[in-house]
C-alpha positions in Angstrom: -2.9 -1.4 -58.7 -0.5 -1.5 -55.8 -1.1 0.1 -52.4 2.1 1.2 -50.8 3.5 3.6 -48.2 6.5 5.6 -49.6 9.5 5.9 -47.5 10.8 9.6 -47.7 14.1 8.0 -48.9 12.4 6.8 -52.1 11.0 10.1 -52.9 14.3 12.2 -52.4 16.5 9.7 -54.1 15.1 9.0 -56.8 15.3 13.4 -57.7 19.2 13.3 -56.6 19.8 9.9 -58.7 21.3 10.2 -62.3 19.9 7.2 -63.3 16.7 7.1 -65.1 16.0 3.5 -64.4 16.8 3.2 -60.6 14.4 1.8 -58.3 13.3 4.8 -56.6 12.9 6.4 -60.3 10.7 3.6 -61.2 8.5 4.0 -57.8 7.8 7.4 -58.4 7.1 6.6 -62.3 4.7 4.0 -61.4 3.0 6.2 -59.2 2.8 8.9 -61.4 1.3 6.5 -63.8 -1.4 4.8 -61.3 0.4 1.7 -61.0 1.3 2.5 -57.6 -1.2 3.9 -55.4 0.2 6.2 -52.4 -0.8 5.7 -48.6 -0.2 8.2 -46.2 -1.3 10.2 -43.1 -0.4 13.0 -41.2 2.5 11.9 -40.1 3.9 10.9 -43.6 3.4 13.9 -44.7 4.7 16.1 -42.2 8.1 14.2 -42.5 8.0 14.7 -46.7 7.5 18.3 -45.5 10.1 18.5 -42.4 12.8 16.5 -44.9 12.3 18.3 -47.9 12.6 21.9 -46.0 16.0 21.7 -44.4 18.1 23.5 -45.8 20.7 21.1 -46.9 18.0 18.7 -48.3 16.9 21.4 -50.5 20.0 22.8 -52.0 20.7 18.9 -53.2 17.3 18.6 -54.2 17.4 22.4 -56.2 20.5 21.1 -57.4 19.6 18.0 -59.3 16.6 19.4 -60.1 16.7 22.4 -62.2 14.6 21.6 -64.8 11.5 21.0 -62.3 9.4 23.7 -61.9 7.3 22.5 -59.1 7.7 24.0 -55.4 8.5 20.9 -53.1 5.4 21.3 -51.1 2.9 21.1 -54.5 5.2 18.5 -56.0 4.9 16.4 -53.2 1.1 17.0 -52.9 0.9 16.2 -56.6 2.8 12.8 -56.2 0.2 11.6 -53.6 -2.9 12.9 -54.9 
């Protein structure tokens, strides 16, 4: 396993990318899949949250998106669980 901070970048790329084998696709994949194991604090999260809420990050993200059915907040939170 593989201990790693995520960049916010990584996490909002790889939901506006079309391509299923980029490199921020295969972070999140890994860490959905334990290879990669998340490391934050407060501070990491609070600028998921902050990015992720503005308004013109979230109509790209919505956008792209459609077929999740997570809220960003829980699918963040589920990421890094």
């Amino acid at each position: 396993m593989v201990y790693a901070v995520i960049d916010t970048n990584i996490i909002v790329s790889s939901f506006i990318t079309r391509n299923p084998s980029s490199p921020t696709r295969r972070v999140i994949n890994s860490m959905l899949s334990g290879k990669i194991k998340p490391l934050y604090n407060d501070e990491i999260l609070d600028e998921y949250f902050e990015f992720l809420l503005r308004s013109k990050t979230l109509e790209v993200f919505q956008r792209n998106t459609r077929k999740h059915t997570l809220s960003d907040k829980t699918f963040i939170l589920f990421l890094i669980a």
